[in-house]
C-alpha positions in Angstrom: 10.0 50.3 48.2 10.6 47.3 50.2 10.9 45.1 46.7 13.8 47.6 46.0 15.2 47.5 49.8 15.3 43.8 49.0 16.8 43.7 46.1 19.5 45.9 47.5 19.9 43.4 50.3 20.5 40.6 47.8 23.1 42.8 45.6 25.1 42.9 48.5 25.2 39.5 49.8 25.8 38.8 46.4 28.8 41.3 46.2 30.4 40.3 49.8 30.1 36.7 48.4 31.8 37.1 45.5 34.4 38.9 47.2 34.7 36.6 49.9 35.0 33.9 46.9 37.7 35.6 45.4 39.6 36.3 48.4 39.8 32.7 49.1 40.4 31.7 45.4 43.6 34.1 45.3 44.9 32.5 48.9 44.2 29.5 46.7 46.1 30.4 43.7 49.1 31.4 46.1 49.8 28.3 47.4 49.2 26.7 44.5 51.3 29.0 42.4 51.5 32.3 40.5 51.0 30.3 37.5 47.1 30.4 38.3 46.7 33.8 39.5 45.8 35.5 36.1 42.7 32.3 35.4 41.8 33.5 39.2 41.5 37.2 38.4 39.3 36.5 34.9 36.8 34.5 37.0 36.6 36.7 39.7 36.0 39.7 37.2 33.0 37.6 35.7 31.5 36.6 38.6 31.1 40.0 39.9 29.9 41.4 36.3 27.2 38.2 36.5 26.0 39.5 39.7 26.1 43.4 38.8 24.1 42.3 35.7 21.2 40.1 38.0 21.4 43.0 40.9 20.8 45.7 37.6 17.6 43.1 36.4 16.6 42.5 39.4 16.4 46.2 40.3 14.6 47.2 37.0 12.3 44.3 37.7 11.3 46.0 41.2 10.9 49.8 40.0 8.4 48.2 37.5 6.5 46.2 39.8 6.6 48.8 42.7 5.1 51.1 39.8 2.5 49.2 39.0 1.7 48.8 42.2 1.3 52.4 42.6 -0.8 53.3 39.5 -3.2 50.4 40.9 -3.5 52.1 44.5 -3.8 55.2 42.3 -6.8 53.7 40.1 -8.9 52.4 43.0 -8.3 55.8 45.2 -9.6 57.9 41.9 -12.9 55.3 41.9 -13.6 55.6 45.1 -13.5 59.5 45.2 -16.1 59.0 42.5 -18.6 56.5 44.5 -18.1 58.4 47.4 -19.6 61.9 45.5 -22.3 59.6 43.9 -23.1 58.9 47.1 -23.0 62.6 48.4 -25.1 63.7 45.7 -27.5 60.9 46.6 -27.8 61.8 49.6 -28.1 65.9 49.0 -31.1 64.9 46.9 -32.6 62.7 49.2 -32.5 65.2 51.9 -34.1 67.7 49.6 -36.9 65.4 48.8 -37.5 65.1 52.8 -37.9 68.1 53.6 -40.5 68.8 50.8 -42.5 65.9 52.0 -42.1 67.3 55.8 -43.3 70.6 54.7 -46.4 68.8 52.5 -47.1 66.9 55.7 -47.1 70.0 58.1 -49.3 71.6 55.3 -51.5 68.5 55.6 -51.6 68.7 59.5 -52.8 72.2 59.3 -55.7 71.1 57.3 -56.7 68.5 59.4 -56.6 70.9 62.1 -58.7 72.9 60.7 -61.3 70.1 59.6 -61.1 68.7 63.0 -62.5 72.2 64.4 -65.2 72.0 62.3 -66.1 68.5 62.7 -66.1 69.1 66.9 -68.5 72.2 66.2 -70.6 70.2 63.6 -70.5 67.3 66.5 -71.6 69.9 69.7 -74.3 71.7 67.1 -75.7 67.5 66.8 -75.5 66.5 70.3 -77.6 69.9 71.2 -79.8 69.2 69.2 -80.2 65.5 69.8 -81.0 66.3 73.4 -83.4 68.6 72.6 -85.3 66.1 70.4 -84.8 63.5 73.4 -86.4 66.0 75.7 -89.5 66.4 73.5 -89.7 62.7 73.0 -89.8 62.3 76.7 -92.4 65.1 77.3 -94.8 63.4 74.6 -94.2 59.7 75.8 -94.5 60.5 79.4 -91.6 58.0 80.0 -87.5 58.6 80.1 -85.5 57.0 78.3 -84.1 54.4 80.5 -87.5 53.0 80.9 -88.1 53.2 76.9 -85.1 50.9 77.1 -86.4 48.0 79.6 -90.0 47.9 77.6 -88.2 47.3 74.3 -85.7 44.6 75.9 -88.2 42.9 77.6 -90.4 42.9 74.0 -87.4 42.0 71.8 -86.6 39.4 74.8 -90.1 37.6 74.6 -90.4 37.9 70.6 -86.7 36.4 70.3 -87.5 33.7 73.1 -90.7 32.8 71.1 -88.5 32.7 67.5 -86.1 30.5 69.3 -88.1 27.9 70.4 -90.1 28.1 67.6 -87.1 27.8 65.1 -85.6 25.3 67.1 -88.4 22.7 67.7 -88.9 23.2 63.3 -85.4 22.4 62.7 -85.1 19.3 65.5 -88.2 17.9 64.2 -87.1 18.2 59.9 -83.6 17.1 61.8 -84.9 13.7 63.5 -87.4 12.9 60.7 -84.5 13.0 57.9 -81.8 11.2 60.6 -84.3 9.1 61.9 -85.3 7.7 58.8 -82.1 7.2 57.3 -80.7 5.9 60.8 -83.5 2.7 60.6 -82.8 2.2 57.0 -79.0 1.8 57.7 -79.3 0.0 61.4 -82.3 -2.1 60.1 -80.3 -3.3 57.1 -76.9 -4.3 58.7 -78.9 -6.0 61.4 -81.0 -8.0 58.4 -77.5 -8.9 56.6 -75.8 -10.0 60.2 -78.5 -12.1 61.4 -76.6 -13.1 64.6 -77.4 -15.4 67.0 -79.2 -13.9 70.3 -77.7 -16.6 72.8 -74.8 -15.5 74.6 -71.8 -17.9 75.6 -70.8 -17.9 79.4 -67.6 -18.9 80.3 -68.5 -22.0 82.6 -66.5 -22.5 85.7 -68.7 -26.1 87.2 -67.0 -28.8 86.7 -69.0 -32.3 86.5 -67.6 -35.1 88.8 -68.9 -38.7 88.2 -69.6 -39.3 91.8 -68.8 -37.5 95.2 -66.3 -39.7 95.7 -64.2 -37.8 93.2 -64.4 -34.8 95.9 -62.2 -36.7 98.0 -59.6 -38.0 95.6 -59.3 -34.3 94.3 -58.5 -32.8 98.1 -56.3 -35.6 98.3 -54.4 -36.5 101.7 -54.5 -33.8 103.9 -55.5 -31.7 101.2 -52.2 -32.1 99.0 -53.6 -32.7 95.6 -55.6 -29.4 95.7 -53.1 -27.2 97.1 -50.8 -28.5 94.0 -53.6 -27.9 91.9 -54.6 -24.4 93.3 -50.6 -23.4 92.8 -49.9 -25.2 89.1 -53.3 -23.0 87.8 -53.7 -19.8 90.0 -57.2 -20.6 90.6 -59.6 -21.2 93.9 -61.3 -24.6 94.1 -64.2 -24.8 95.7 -65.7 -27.9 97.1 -68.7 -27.9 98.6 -71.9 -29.7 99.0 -72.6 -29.4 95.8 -73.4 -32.6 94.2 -71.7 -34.0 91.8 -69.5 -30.8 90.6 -66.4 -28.4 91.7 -66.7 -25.5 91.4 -63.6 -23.4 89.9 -63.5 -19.5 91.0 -60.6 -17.2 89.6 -60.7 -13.4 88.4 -58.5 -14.3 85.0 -61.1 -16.5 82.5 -58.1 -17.6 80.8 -56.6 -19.5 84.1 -59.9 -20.6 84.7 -60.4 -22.5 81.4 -57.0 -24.0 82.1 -58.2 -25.3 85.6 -61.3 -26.6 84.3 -60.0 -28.5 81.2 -56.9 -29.9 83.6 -59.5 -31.1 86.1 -62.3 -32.6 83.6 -58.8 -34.6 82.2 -57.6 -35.5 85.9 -61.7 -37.0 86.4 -61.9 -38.5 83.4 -57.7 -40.3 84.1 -58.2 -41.0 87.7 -54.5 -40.8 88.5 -54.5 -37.8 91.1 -51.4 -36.9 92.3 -49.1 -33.6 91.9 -46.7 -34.7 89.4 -49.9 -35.7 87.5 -51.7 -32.5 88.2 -48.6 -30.3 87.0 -48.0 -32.4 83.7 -52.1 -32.1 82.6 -52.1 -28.7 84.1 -49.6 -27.8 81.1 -51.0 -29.9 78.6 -54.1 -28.3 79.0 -52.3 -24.3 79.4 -50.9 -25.7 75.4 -54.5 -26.3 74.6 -55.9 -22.7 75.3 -53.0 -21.2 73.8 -53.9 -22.9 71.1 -57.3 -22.3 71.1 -56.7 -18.4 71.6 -54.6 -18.4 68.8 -56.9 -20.1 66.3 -59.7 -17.8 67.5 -58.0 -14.7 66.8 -57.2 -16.1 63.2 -60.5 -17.1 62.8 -61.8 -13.8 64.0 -59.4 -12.1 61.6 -60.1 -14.8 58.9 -64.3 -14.4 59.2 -64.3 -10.7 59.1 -61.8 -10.2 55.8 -59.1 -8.4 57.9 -55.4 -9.4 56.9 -52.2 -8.5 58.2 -52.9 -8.1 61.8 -49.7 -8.6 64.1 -49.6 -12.1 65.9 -49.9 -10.7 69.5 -53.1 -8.9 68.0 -54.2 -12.1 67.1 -53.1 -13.3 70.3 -55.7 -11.0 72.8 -58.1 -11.4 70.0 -58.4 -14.7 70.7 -58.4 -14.3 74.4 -61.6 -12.4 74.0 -63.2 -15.9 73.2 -62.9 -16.2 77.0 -63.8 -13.1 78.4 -67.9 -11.5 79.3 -69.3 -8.1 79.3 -73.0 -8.3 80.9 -73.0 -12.0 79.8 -72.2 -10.7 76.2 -68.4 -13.0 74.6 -66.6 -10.4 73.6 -64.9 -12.4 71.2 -68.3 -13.1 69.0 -69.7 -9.5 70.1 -66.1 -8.0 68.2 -67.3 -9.9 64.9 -70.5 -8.9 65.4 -69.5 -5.2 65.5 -66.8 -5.5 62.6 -69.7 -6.9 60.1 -72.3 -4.0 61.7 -69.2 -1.5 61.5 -68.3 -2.6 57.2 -72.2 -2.5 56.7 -72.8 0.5 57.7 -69.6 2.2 56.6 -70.6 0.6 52.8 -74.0 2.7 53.3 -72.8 5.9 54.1 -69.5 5.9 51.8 -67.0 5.6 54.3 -63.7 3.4 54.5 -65.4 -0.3 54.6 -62.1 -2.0 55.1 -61.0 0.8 58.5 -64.5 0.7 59.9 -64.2 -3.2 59.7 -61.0 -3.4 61.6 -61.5 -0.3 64.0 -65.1 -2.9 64.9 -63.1 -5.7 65.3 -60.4 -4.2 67.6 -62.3 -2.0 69.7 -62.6 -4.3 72.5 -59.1 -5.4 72.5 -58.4 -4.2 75.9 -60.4 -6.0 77.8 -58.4 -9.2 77.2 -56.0 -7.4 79.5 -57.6 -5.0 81.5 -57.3 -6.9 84.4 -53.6 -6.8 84.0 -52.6 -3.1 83.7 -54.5 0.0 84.7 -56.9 2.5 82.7 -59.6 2.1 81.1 -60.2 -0.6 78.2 -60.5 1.3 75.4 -57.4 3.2 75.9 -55.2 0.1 77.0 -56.5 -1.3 73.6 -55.6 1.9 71.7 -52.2 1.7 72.8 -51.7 -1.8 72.6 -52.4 -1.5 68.5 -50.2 1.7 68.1 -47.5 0.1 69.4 -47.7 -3.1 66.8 -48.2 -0.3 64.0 -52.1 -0.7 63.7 -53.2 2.5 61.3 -53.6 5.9 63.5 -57.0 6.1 62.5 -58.2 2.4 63.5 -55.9 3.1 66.7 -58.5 6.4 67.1 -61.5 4.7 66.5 -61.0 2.2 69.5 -60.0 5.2 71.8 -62.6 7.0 71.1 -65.6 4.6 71.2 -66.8 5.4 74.8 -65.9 9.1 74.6 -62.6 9.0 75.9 -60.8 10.7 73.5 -61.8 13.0 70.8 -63.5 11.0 67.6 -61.0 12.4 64.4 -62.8 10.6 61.7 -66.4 9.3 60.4 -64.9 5.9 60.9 -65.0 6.3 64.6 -68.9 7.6 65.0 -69.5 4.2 62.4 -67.5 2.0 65.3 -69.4 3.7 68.0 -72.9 3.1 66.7 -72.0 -0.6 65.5 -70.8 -1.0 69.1 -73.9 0.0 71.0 -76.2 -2.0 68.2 -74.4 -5.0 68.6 -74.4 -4.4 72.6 -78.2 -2.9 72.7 -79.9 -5.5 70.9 -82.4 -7.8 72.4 -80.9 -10.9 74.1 -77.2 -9.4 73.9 -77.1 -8.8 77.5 -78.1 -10.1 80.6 -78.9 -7.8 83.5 -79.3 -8.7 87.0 -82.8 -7.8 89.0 -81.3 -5.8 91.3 -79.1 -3.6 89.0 -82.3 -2.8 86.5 -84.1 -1.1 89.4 -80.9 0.3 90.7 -80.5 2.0 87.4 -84.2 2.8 86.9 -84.2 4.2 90.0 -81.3 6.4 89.6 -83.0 7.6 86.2 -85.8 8.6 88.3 -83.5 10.7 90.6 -81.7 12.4 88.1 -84.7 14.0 86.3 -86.5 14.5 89.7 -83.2 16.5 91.0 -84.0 19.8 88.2 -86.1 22.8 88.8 -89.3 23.0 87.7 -89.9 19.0 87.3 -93.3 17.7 88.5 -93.1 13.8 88.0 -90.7 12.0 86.3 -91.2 8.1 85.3 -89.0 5.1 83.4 -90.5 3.7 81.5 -89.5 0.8 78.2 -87.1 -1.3 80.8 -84.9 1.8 81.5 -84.6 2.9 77.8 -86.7 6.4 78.3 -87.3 8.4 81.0 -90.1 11.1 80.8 -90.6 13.8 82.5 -93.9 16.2 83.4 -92.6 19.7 84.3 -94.7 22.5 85.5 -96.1 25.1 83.2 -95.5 27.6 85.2 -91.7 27.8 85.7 -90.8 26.2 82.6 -91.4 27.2 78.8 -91.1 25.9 75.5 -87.2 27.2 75.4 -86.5 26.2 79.3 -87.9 22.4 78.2 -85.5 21.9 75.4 -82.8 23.4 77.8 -83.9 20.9 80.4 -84.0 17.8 78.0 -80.0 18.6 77.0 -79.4 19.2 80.6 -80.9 16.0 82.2 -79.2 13.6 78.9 -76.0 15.2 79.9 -76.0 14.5 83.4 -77.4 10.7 82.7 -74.0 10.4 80.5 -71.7 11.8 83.0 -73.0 9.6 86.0 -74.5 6.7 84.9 -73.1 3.4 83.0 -75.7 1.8 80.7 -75.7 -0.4 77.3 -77.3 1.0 74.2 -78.9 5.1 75.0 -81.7 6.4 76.8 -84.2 8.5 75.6 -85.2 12.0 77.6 -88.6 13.2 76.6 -89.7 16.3 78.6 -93.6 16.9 78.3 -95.1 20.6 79.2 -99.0 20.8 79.5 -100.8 23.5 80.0 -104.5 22.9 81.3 -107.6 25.6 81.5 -109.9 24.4 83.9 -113.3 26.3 84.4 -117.1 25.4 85.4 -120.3 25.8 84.1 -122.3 26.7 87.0 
């Protein structure tokens, strides 16, 4: 309807401006002369037929559209009466079908009702006659039944206690005979194919002088040439009566190698003086650099590991300067790499990780005195952040504990770690701290229940222990043994392991009289 209303719209406006034009083409013909007038007329008459013939089309044209229009509102209103009772009758039937499953189910409940009744008759008829049959049991045993309970704990308790330890002593011993065995087959062989030197290198900080009269030259006027030297290297000089040597004292081995090469080259030059002292003092800081760099290529280069970043290289080689218990740290990192591939190659494990995770374990000591936490976790994140492989990064994490061990690799780097420590004339150990830690092992195993004696004995490397019969059985000495090896982990710092035998003796003493 509004296509037509339009249409309408436009006949009009058509109509008004035809008239219109022919109004104004008459006043035209008028002035211009009645000669015109009749051409005037004829046009005007066409015009207005052309635009009765375009309103009549464009009329027609509408109705038709307008009808179409309406048989296609028609067409969709008839298919959706029919979807719509489709979905009525779909719905009638499912409704049907509910409540013929509700009544089933009501049907059902009834049933169960009734079973349920039953069963709760069937269930008082049982308990009735279950106390009945307890009540004879009692009169015949002469016991009630919470007591019948404790005896046949307390027997279960003492047959299951004497299973236990039985079980458990079979399977340690078939355990440590198997692991032992295979253990000194793989330890014994990588320490044959090694075959490392036993003498450790010490980072020296004496410096020889020619003659006392050196002493004097090195203080220097009113003490000027040391005080230059003491600031150019960060180091303490001490002279004292000594003869014939300085002695050089500093926390960081690396400025103390500086100092001593600088002063060994300012003895053997003679020219003291602080100009001097600052130029050798650099010369000889170039040398070490050096040096630290070729050591951790060397390092790198004698255990088969390429690709390492150069400031990996870089603390590797400052490990050629740096002690654990008189132990270098730079040779004791080979060491453990070789130990670490060996034993990897023995048990199937990745040769080529174990190798690196050996020779980067230690890395944090180089700096250890420079940021806080504990070495093996500076190392760890010094190597993840110059993209060393997560599972090398791991293994030096985790070789004191500190982090959870995530691959086989990791126990390999561990154990070569502790051989390559634990081995005779690795280490050096003051007087006083061996009885200090002997003495502690003493303490700890003394400190449990039931322990009559406790003794060190193979230079701190076992500890064994006489506990009393009485208070402690077969399952409370293997209890004990685990208890007392935990606590010596948690609170004491040793190379190598201890061993933790626990001994329980019983004696039967009579006499013949």
């Amino acid at each position: 309807m509004e296509v037509v209303q339009l249409l309408l719209v436009a006949i009009v406006g058509i109509a008004l401006g035809a008239g219109v034009g022919i109004y104004g083409w008459m006043r035209y013909e008028n002035s211009q002369g009645r000669s015109r007038k009749l051409l005037a007329e004829q046009e005007a008459q066409r015009i207005v037929e052309g635009a009765q013939l375009q309103a009549t089309t464009a009329l027609r044209e509408a109705e038709d559209k307008a009808k179409r229009a309406m048989d296609e509102v028609e067409e969709i209103n008839i298919r959706r009466r029919r979807e719509l009772d489709a979905e009525d009758e779909r719905l009638r039937r499912r409704r049907e079908d509910l409540d013929k499953r509700l009544e089933q189910l009501e049907q059902r409940t009834q049933n169960l009702n009734k079973r349920q009744s039953k069963l709760d008759k069937q269930q008082q008829d049982l308990t009735k006659i279950h106390e009945e049959h307890a009540a004879e049991l009692q009169r015949i045993a002469q016991m009630t039944t919470d007591e019948a309970k404790v005896e046949l704990m307390q027997l279960a308790e003492t047959e299951a206690r004497n299973d236990m330890a039985r079980i458990i002593r079979q399977v340690e011993a078939e355990a440590n005979e198997i692991a032992e065995t295979r253990a000194r087959e793989v330890i014994s062989l990588a320490i044959q194919r090694l075959a490392s030197e036993h003498v450790s290198e010490i980072s020296v900080s004496v410096v020889p002088l020619p003659s006392d009269e050196m002493k004097g030259r090195i203080i220097g006027r009113n003490g000027r040439n040391i005080r230059a030297f003491e600031l150019a290297t960060g180091v303490d000089v001490v002279v004292d009566d000594t003869p014939e040597a300085v002695t050089i004292s500093s926390f960081d081995p690396i400025r103390r190698e500086v100092a001593k090469r600088a002063l060994a080259k300012l003895v053997v030059d003679g020219r003291i003086h602080p100009a001097r002292i600052e130029k050798l003092v650099e010369d000889a800081r170039a040398e070490v650099e050096t040096i630290i760099k070729q050591e951790g290529e060397r390092a790198a280069y004698e255990t088969g590991i390429p690709g390492l970043h150069p400031e990996i290289l870089k603390l590797l080689g400052r490990l050629k300067f740096r002690t654990s218990y008189g132990q270098n740290q730079h040779a004791h990192s080979i060491e453990t790499s070789h130990i670490a591939g060996m034993i990897a190659a023995e048990l199937g494990g990745d040769v080529m990780l174990a190798k690196m995770g050996g020779l980067l374990h230690d890395l944090g000591k180089a700096i250890d005195h420079e940021v806080e936490g504990t070495h093996a976790l500076i190392g760890a994140e010094f190597a993840k952040r110059y993209g060393v492989n997560a599972k090398v990064v791991n293994c030096i994490a985790s070789h004191h504990h500190e982090v959870e061990q995530e691959c086989v690799e990791a126990y390999i780097v561990e154990a070569a770690d502790a051989i390559s420590g634990a081995r005779p004339g690795a280490r050096r150990e003051s007087l006083e701290t061996y009885i200090r830690r002997v003495k502690t092992l003493e303490e700890i195993a003394t400190s449990f229940d039931g322990v009559e004696q406790s003794y060190a004995l193979q230079a701190g490397r076992e500890v064994r222990i006489i506990v009393r019969p009485d208070s402690i059985d077969d399952l409370a000495a293997l209890r004990l043994s685990r208890d007392i090896a935990r606590k010596i982990e948690e609170t004491m710092q040793y190379p190598g392991q201890i061993k933790v035998q626990v001994i329980r003796e019983t004696r039967a003493i009579e006499y013949a009289r």
